[in-house]
C-alpha positions as CSV (number, residue, x, y, z in Angstrom):
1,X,0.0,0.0,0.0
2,X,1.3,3.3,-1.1
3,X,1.3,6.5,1.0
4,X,-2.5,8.6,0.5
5,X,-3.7,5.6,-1.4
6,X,-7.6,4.6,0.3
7,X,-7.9,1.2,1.9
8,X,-11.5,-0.2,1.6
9,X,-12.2,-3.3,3.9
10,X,-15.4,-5.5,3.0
11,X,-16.9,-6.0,6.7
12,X,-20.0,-7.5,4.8
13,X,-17.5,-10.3,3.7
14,X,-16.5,-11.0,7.8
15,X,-20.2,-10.6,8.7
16,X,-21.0,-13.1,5.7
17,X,-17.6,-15.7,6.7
18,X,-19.1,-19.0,7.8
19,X,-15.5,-19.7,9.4
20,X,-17.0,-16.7,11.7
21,X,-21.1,-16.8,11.5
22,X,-21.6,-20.2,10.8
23,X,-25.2,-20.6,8.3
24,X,-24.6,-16.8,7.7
25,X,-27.1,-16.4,5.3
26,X,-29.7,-17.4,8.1
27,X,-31.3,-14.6,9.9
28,X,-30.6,-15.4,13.4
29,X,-30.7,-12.8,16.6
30,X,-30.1,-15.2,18.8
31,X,-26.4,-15.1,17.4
32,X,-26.3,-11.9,19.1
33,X,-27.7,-12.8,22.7
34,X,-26.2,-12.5,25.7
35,X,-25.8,-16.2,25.8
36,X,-24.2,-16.4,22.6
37,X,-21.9,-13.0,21.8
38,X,-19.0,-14.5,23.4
39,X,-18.8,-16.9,20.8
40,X,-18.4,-14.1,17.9
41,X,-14.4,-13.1,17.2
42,X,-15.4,-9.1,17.9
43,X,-12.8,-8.6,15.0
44,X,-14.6,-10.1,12.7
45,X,-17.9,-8.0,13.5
46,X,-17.0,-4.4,12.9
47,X,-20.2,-2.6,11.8
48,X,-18.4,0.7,12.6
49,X,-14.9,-0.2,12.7
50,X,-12.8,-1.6,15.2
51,X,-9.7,-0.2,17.1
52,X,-8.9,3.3,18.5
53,X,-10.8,5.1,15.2
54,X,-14.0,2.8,15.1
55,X,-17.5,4.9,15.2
56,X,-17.5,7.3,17.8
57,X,-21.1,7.6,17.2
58,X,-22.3,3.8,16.7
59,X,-23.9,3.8,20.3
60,X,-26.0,6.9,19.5
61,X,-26.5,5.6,15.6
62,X,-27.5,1.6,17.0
63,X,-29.9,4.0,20.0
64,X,-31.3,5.9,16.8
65,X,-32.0,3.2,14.2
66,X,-33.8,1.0,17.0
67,X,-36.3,3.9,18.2
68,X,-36.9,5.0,14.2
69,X,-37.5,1.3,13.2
70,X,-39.8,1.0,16.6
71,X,-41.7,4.2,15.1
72,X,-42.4,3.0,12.0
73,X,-43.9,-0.5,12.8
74,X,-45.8,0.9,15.4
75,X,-47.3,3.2,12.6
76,X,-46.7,1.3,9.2
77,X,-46.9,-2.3,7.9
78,X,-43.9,-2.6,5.5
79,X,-43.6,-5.9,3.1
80,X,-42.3,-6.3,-0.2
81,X,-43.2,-5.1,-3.1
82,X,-44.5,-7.0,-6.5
83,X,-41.6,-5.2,-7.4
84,X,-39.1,-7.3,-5.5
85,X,-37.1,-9.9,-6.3
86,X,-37.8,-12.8,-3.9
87,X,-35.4,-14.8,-2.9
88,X,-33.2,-11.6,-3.0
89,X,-29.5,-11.6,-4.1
90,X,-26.9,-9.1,-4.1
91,X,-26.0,-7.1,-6.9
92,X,-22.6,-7.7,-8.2
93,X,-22.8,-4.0,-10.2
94,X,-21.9,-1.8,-6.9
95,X,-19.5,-1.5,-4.1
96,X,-22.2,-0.2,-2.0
97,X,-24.8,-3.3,-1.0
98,X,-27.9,-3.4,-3.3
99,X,-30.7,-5.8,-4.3
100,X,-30.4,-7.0,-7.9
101,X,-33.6,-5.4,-9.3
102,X,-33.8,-2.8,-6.3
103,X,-35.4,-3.0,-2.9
104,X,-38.8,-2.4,-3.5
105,X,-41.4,-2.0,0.1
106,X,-45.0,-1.5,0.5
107,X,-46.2,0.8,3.0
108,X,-49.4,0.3,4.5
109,X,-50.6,2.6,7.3
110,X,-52.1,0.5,10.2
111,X,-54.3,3.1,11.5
């Protein structure tokens, strides 16, 4: 690596490792309970980063996402779209992660 060049590293391809998650395309919370979080290498799960210059702000932004999401269930029934692709795969045309096809959501007001 050469001096000022930008280093990019894929935490989705840790987070998607089955030598670190094993079934990792399962959704699975209780992967994350109190129970079971000493199992996970906490380098290999770096949502914000790791080390002295990781997130300073991932507490507040994890606080944040879990009272917005909270929010707009409470309010709003959200499923896919006819749009969607089901089963969903990634695209392979992006760095960034993104549904082939898009990620298409219905919103239905449950008032």
């Amino acid at each position: 690596i050469r001096k000022g060049e930008a280093l990019s590293i894929p935490a989705w391809c840790f987070h998607h490792d089955p030598e670190y998650f094993p079934d990792p395309e399962r959704f699975d919370p209780d992967r994350f309970s109190d129970e079971n979080k000493h199992l996970i290498n906490p380098l290999a799960y770096m949502p914000f980063g790791v080390g002295p210059r990781n997130c300073i702000g991932s507490r507040f932004a994890l606080c944040e996402l879990k009272v917005l999401l909270y929010q707009i269930l409470l309010h709003i029934e959200v499923s896919p779209s006819p749009k969607t692709q089901l089963p969903s795969k990634l695209s392979a045309e992006s760095f960034n992660l993104r549904l082939q096809g898009g990620h298409w959501l219905t919103f239905k007001s449950r008032d």
